[in-house]
Structures are given as structure tokens and as C-alpha cells.
C-alpha positions in Angstrom: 50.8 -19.0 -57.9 51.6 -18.0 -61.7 48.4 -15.8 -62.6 46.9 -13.3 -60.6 44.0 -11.2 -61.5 43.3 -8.1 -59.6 39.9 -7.4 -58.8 40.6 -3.8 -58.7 41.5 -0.5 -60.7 43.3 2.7 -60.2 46.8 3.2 -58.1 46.2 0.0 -56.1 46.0 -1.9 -59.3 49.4 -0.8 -60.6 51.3 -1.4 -57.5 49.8 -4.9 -57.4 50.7 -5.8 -61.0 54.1 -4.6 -60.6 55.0 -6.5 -57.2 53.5 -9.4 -59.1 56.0 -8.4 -61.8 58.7 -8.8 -59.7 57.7 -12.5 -58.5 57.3 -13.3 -62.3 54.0 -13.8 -61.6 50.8 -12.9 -64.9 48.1 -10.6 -64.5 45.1 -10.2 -65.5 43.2 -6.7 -64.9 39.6 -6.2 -64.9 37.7 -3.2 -65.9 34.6 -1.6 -66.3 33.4 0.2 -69.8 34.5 3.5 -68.8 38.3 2.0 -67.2 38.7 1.1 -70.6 41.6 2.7 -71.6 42.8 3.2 -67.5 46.6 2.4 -67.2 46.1 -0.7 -65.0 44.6 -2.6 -68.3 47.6 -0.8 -70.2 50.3 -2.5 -67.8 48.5 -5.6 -66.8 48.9 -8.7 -69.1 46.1 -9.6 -69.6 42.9 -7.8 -69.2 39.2 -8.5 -69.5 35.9 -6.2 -69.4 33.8 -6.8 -66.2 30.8 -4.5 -66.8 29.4 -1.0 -67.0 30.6 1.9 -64.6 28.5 1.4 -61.9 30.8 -0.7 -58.9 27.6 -2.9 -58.0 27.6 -3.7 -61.8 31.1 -4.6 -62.4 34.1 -4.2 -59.2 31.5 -5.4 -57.0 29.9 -7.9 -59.0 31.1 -11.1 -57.6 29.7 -13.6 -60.2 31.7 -11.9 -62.5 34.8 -11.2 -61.4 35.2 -15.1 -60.4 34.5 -16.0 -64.0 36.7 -13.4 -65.3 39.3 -15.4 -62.9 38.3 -18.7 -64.7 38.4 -17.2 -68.2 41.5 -15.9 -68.1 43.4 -18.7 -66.0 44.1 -16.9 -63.0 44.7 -19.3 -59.9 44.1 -15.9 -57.6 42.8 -13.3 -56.8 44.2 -10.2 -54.9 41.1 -7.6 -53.8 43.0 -4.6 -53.5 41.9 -2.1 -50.9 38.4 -0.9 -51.1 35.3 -2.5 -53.1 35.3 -6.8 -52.3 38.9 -6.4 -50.2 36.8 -7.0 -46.5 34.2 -9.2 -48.0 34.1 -12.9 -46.2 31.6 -13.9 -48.8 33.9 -12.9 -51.8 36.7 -14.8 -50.5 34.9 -18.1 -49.8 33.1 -17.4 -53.2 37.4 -17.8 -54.4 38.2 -20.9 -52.4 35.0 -22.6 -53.3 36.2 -22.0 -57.1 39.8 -23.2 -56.4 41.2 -19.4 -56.7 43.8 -18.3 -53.8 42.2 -15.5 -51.9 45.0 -13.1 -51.2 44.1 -12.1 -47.9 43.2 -13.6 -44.3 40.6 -16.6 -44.2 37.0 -15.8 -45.0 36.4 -16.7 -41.2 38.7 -13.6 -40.0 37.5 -11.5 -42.4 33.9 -11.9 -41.5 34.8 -11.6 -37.6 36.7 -8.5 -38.3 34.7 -7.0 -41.2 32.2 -7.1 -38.3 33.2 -4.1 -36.8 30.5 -5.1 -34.0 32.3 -8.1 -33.3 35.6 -7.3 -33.7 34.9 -5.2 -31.0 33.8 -8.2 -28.9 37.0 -10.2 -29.6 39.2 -6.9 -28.6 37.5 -6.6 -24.7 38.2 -10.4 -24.7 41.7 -9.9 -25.5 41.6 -7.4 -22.6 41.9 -4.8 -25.2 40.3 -1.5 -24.0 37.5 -0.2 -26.9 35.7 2.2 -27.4 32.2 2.7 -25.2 29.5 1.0 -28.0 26.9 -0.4 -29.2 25.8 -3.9 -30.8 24.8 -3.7 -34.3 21.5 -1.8 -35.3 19.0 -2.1 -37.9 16.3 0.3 -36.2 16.4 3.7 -36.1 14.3 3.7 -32.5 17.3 1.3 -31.0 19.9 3.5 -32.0 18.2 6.1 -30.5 18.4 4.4 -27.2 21.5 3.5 -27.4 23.0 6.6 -28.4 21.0 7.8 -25.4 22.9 4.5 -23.0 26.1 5.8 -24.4 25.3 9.7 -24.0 25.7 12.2 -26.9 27.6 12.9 -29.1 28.4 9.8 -30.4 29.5 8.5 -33.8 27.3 5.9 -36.0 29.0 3.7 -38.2 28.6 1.1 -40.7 29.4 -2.8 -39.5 30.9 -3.9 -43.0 32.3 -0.6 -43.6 35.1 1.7 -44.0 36.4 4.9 -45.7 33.9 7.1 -43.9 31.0 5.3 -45.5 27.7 5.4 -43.5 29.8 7.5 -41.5 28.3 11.1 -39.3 28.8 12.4 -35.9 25.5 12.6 -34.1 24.9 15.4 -31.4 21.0 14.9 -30.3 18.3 12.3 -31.2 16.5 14.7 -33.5 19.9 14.2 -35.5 20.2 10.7 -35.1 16.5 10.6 -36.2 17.3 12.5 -39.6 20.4 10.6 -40.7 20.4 6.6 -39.7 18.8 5.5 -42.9 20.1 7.7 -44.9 23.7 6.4 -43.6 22.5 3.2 -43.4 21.4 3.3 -47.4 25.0 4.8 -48.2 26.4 1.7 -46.3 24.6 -0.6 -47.8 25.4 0.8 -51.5 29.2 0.8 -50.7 29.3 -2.8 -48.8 26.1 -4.4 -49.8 25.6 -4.0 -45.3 22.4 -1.9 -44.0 23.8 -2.0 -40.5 25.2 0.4 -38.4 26.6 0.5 -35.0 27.3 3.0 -32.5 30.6 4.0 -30.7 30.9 7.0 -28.2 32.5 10.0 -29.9 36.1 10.8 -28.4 36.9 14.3 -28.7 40.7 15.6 -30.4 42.9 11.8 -30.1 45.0 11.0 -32.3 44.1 8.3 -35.0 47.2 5.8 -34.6 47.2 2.3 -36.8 49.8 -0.3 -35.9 50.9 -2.3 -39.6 50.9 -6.1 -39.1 52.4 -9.2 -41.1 51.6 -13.2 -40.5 51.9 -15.8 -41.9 49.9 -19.3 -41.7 53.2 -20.7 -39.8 52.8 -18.5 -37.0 54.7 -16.2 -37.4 53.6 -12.4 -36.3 55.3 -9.2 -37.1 54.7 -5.6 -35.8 55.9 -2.9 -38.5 55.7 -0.3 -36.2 52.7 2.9 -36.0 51.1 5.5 -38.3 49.4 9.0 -37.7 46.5 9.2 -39.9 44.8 12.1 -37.6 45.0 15.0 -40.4 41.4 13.6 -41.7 37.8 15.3 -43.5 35.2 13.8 -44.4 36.5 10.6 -42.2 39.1 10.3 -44.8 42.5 10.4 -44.6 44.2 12.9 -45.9 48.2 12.9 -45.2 49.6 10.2 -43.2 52.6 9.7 -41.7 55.7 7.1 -40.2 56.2 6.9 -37.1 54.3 8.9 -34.9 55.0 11.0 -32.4 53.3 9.7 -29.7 55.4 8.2 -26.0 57.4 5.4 -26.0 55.7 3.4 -23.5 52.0 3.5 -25.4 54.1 2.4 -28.4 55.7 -0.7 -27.3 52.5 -1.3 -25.6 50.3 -1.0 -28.5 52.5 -3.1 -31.1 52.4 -6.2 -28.5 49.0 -5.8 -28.1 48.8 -5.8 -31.8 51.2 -9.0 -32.3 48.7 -10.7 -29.3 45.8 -9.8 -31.0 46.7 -10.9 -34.3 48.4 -14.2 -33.5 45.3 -15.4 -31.3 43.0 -14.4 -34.1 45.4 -16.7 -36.5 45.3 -14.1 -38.8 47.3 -14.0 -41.9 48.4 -11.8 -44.3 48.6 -7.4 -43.7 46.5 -6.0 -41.4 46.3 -3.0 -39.6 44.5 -2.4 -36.0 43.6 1.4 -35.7 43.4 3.3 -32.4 42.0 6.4 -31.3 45.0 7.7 -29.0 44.4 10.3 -25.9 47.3 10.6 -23.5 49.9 8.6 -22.6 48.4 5.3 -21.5 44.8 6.3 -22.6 44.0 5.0 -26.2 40.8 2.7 -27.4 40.8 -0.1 -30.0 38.7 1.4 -33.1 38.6 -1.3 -35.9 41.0 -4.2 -37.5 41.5 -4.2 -41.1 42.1 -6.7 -43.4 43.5 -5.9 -46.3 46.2 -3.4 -47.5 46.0 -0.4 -46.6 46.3 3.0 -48.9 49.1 4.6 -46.8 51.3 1.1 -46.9 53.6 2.9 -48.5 54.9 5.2 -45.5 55.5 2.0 -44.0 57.0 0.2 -46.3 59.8 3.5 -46.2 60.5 3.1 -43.1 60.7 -0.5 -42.5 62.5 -1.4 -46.1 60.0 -4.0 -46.7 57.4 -4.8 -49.5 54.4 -5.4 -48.0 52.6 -6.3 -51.3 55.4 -8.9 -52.0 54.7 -10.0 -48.6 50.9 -10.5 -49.6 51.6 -12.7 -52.3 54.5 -14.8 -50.0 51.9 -15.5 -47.8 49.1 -16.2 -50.4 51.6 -18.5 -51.7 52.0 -20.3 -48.0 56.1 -19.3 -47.9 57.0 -18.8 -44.2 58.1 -14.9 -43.1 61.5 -14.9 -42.4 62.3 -12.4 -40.4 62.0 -12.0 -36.5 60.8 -9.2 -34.6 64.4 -8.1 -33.6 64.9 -7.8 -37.4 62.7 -4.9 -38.2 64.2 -1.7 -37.4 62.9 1.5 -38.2 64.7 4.2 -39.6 63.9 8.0 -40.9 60.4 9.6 -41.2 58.0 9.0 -44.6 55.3 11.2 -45.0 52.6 10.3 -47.4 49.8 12.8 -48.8 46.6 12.1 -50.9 46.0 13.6 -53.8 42.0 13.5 -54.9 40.3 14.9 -58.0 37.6 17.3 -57.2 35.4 16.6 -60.4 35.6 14.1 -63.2 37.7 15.3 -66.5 40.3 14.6 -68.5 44.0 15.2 -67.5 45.2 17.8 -70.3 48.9 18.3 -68.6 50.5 16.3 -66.1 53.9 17.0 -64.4 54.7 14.2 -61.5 57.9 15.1 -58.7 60.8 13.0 -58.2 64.3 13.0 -56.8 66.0 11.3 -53.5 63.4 10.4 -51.2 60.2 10.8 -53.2 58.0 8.1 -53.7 54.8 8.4 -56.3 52.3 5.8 -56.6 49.4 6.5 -59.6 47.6 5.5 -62.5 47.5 9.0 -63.8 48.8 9.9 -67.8 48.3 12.7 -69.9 45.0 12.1 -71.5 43.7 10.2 -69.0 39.6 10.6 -68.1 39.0 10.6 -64.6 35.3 8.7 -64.3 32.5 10.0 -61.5 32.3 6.5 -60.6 34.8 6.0 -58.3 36.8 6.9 -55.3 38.2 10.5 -55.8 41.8 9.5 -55.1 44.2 9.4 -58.3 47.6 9.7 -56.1 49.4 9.4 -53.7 52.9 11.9 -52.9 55.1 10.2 -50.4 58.3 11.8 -49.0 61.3 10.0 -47.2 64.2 11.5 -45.1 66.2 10.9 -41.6 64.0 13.1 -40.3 60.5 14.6 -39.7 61.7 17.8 -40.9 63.6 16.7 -43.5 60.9 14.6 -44.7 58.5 17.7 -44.8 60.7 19.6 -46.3 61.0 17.1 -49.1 57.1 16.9 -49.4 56.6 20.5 -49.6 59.2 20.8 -52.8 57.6 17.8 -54.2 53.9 19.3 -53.9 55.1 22.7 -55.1 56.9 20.8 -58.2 53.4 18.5 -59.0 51.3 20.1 -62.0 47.9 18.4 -62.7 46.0 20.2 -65.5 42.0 19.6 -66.7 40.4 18.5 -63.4 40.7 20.1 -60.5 42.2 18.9 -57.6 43.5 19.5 -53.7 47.0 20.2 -54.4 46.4 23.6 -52.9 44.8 22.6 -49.9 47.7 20.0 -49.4 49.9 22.8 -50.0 48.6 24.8 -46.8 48.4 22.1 -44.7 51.8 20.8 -45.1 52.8 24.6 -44.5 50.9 24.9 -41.1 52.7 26.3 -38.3 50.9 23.7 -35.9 51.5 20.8 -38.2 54.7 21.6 -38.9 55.3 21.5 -34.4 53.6 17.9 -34.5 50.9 19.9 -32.8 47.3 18.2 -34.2 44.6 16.0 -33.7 42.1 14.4 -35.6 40.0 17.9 -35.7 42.8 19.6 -37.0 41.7 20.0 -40.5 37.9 21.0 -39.7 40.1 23.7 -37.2 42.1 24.9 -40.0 38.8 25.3 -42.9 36.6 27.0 -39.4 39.6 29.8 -39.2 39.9 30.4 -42.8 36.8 30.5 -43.3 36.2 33.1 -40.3 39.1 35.5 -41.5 39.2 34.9 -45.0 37.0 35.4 -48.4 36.5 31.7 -49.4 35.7 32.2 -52.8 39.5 32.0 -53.7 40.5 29.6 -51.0 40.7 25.9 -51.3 39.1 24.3 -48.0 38.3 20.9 -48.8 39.2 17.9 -50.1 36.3 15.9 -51.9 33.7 13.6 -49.9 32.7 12.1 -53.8 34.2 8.3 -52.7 32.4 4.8 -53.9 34.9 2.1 -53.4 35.8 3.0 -49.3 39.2 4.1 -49.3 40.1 4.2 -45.5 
């Protein structure tokens, strides 16, 4: 592998080109008309317009982004997250050019990208899963089965992620009102229509175990993340490890290793639970690429899980055992989304021991509508969860992000809640914390939301 282009843009962009970087390996960015002057074309070294601004017309335009890859000599491609990243068709579309696909096999993508089937494969594996439905093109048959399942119960999108296609439905009435129009958003974001329906579990925790295989057979665990503090079905602040029992934990990362060595799956990939109680927790989806909170990972473990993307793309064998991951210390990783396009008129970024940045922000930069709101991501590091947060709260207070406005505030309070702070949340924590502002407070000063405005999926 000597060329890589990146069929991708913002933060996730920059941290590709730079483990690529380290390997010695070129890249080649792509970019719409109004990425133009976006710092992954700055770094990358090579880069090549795909398009106009809309995704369908350029990120998501397959056609183009393989003969961008021929053009410019690239013998792979890495997806990214988000965008083509879970598309089976994309990464045959690479093989059948002669391009590496850095990611699983189109077959694995396709079973897991089917969120339907996934679920299939999981009660085979004598995974337990979520009560569900098959997957649904009619608004009359998810009617029924919502009724089969009993209310309330949350539709989803098959190809999808990021909260896209996404609602909680409490009656048919509801469900009658909102399947096409979740179906259409789908189906803009993945190019999918269909949906499928899983019973709503009220107040778990949303836990993700990180995995790493390679084509030899070799299968790693990388131990769990809480992603519960959520809106809008996206993540907001994430963190390594959890604090859920031991036992569910040991369980759950075998599981995970089973699971993924049966499947053959290679590459990073991450299987997300929905966890109750100790010894009650349900299989929600397997993804298959990267994902945006890697990095809390990646803090605790020591390891480079891009790097190990592009050591498996390039067929090297893993070479560590599962005795030889330890984890040590807490990382703690928070979003940072832009509430409205603009330009960025003053930027001031934190630093020191323990604090991790990843962006593609610079003074000057225009922040498009197009995309995904997300422009960075704050991660803290220390022995400790407390230490950690403390580190995170001085590193939020220290970031300064002038001309758009963004969720630093809101951030701010959560990472300052008294429940937060005593591990004390679930995945309706943050709709808990706008209800009771809302109720005791004037809103018209007070920050309460982070922004739903995503294309590319983000999960």
C-alpha cells in the first residue's frame, strides 16, 4: 500500500492522513466545491475536487470517488466513518477496480450493514437482541408489528446509523405520521428506504465493546465504552471504560471476540449494547468501520487503531495476544458540534498532560451547511475517572471558538452535573437534564441542545 485516498473530509480525514503519515504511506484527499480550502486538502498530498456540496453529488457519489482513486494513483481507499464507510456496494465497487478497501469484506459489511440481519446472525450466535422486527417497506406492516412488539418501540433505518431515520414511536397514530418521512431521511443519508423496528428499552446504558482482526485469525477485544450521555440519537461525550459489573464485562468482550471471529470479520469494529442490570443487556447493532470516539480507546489501550486499519488493509498479521492488552486510566471524550454554518473568526484549542484534540478547525475556516455538525472532538486522559474529568472540565473552560456558535456551554454543564459526575446516568440523562432546566429556568439564555443538523451519520 503506498497511496491512499480518503474518501472523506473533516476531523476523520486528518487523523487518517496523518496515521498514513506515519506508515510513509501518500494521500490523496477529495473534496467538494465548498471543502475547498478545508484543512484535510491543506495536509493531504494530493488532493482532487469530487463535486458540488451536496454529499449525494460528491462524498457519496461512488462513480466518482473510484475514478478520483484511478486519477490520482491511489491503490486504496479508506471510507472514513460516516458517508460510503458501511456500504457493501462501495467496497466491492473498490475490489472490482483493483483498489484495497480498508475495511471488512463487502460480504460482512452487507450482513452487518443489515441491521435486520445482523440481528439474525446475533440470536444464532446465542446472542440475546433486542425484541424486533424484520425489515419494512410499508407503513401498514410496521404498524402491525409495532403492535406484535407492543408500544413504545423505536423504528430504525436498516443501512443506517447516526440517528438517521431514527424516532421513538408511542402509538400507531405516531407511527402513522412519521415512517416515510424517516424512511425518506434514511434513504437520503444511505441511499436505504427501509426501516425496521426494535422494542424501546427504557433508561440502559448504551455500552460498545472495540474489536481488532485480522485476515489470519486473529481477534482482539479492546475493552467497553459508555456512550449513554446521547440527544438526538447522537452521542454526545463518551467515555473509557465503563462503569458497569465485572462479570457482564468479561462476558460481553468474549461474546464480542466469538462473534467476530465466526463472522471472519476483519479490520475495527465495534458491537453496541443496550445494558440494563447486571446480567441483562441486548445486542443493538455491529459496526464496521471506525468509530468517532476511537480515540477514548485508543487512551486507554495505547494502541493506534487507525494504524491498525491500514496493517490489516495491508494483510500484516496482529501481533499481539489477548493477555497483552491491558487497560489503564480513564479517557473521556466530548463532541464539539457547530450550531450554524459561519466562519471561525477566533479559535483558541486546550492542551497540556493528558489532553487529546482531534479537528480540522483553523482560524478562518468556513463551516458549510452540508455536512455533519461535528468540527471536534475534546478528549481527556488520567489514572482516574475523576482525574480525567477534572482534566476535561479545564480543557472545555480553556477552548474559545469565535464566529459560529457552538455547544461548548452545554458541554460545560453536563460535564459539571452532580449526577454525571457520581457515574449516576443513563441513556435519558440528557433529555432529563434539558426537561429540568427547562421547567425551573428561563431558556432564552440557557443552552439545551446540541444540534440534530447531521448528513454524513456520525454514530
Amino acid at each position: 500500500m503506498k497511496r491512499v485516498l480518503i474518501a472523506n473530509r473533516g476531523e476523520i480525514a486528518v487523523r487518517i492522513i496523518r496515521a498514513c503519515r506515519v506508515r510513509h504511506i501518500q494521500t490523496v484527499a477529495v473534496y467538494s466545491t465548498v471543502d475547498r480550502d478545508a484543512l484535510h486538502v491543506r495536509m493531504a498530498d494530493m488532493a482532487i475536487c469530487i463535486g458540488p456540496g451536496e454529499p449525494q453529488e460528491s462524498y457519496l457519489n461512488q462513480a466518482r470517488l473510484i475514478s478520483a482513486a484511478q486519477v490520482m494513483g491511489a491503490d486504496a481507499i479508506h471510507p472514513g466513518y460516516g458517508f460510503l464507510s458501511e456500504n457493501a456496494e462501495f467496497a466491492q465497487r473498490c475490489i472490482d477496480n483493483h483498489l484495497i478497501f480498508i475495511g471488512p469484506t463487502p460480504e460482512t459489511i452487507a450482513l452487518l450493514g443489515d441491521k435486520a440481519a445482523a440481528r439474525t446472525a446475533m440470536q444464532n450466535a446465542n446472542i440475546p437482541v433486542i425484541p424486533g422486527s424484520p425489515r419494512l417497506t410499508d407503513v401498514q406492516k410496521a404498524c402491525q408489528a409495532a403492535s406484535n412488539i407492543g408500544y413504545p418501540v423505536m423504528l430504525k433505518a436498516v443501512a443506517g446509523g447516526g440517528g438517521k431515520g431514527m424516532r421513538i414511536i408511542n402509538g400507531e397514530e405516531e407511527m402513522k405520521q412519521v415512517f416515510s418521512i424517516a424512511s425518506e431521511e434514511a434513504n437520503a443519508a444511505f441511499g436505504n428506504a427501509e426501516m425496521y423496528i426494535e422494542k424501546l428499552i427504557l433508561k440502559p446504558r448504551h455500552i460498545e465493546i472495540q474489536v481488532l482482526a485480522d485476515e489470519h485469525g486473529h481477534v482482539l477485544s479492546l475493552g467497553e465504552r459508555d456512550c449513554s450521555l446521547q440527544q438526538y440519537h447522537q452521542k454526545v461525550i463518551e467515555e473509557a471504560p465503563s462503569s458497569i459489573d465485572v462479570e457482564s464485562r468479561v462476558t460481553l468482550q468474549q461474546l464480542a471476540r466469538n462473534v467476530t471471529k465466526t463472522l471472519g470479520f476483519r479490520g475495527v469494529g465495534t458491537l453496541e449494547f443496550l445494558y440494563c442490570a447486571p446480567g441483562q443487556y441486548y445486542f443493538m447493532e455491529m459496526n464496521t468501520r471506525i468509530q468517532v470516539e476511537h480515540p477514548v480507546t485508543e487512551l486507554i489501550t495505547g494502541l493506534d487503531l487507525v494504524d491498525a486499519q491500514l496493517g490489516v488493509a495491508n494483510q500484516e498479521p496482529l501481533l499481539l495476544q489477548q493477555s497483552d492488552v491491558q487497560l489503564d486510566g480513564h479517557a473521556i471524550e466530548c463532541r464539539v458540534t457547530a450550531l450554524a454554518p459561519g466562519r471561525v473568526s477566533g479559535l483558541h484549542l486546550p492542551g497540556g498532560n493528558g489532553i487529546r484534540v482531534d479537528t480540522a478547525l483553523y482560524q478562518g475556516y468556513m463551516i458549510p451547511p452540508n455536512y455533519d455538525a461535528l468540527i471536534a472532538k475534546i478528549i481527556a486522559y488520567g489514572p482516574t475517572r475523576a482525574i480525567a474529568i477534572r482534566k476535561l472540565q479545564v480543557a472545555i473552560s480553556e477552548t474559545v471558538i469565535m464566529g459560529v456558535p457552538t455547544n461548548l456551554d452545554f458541554v460545560d454543564q453536563l460535564i459539571h452535573n452532580a449526577k454525571w459526575l457520581d457515574n449516576q446516568f443513563d441513556i435519558e440523562f440528557i433529555d432529563e437534564v434539558v426537561k429540568n432546566r427547562r421547567s425551573h429556568h428561563d431558556t432564552s439564555n440557557v443552552q439545551t441542545s446540541v444540534s440534530p443538523r447531521t448528513i454524513s451519520g456520525t454514530k
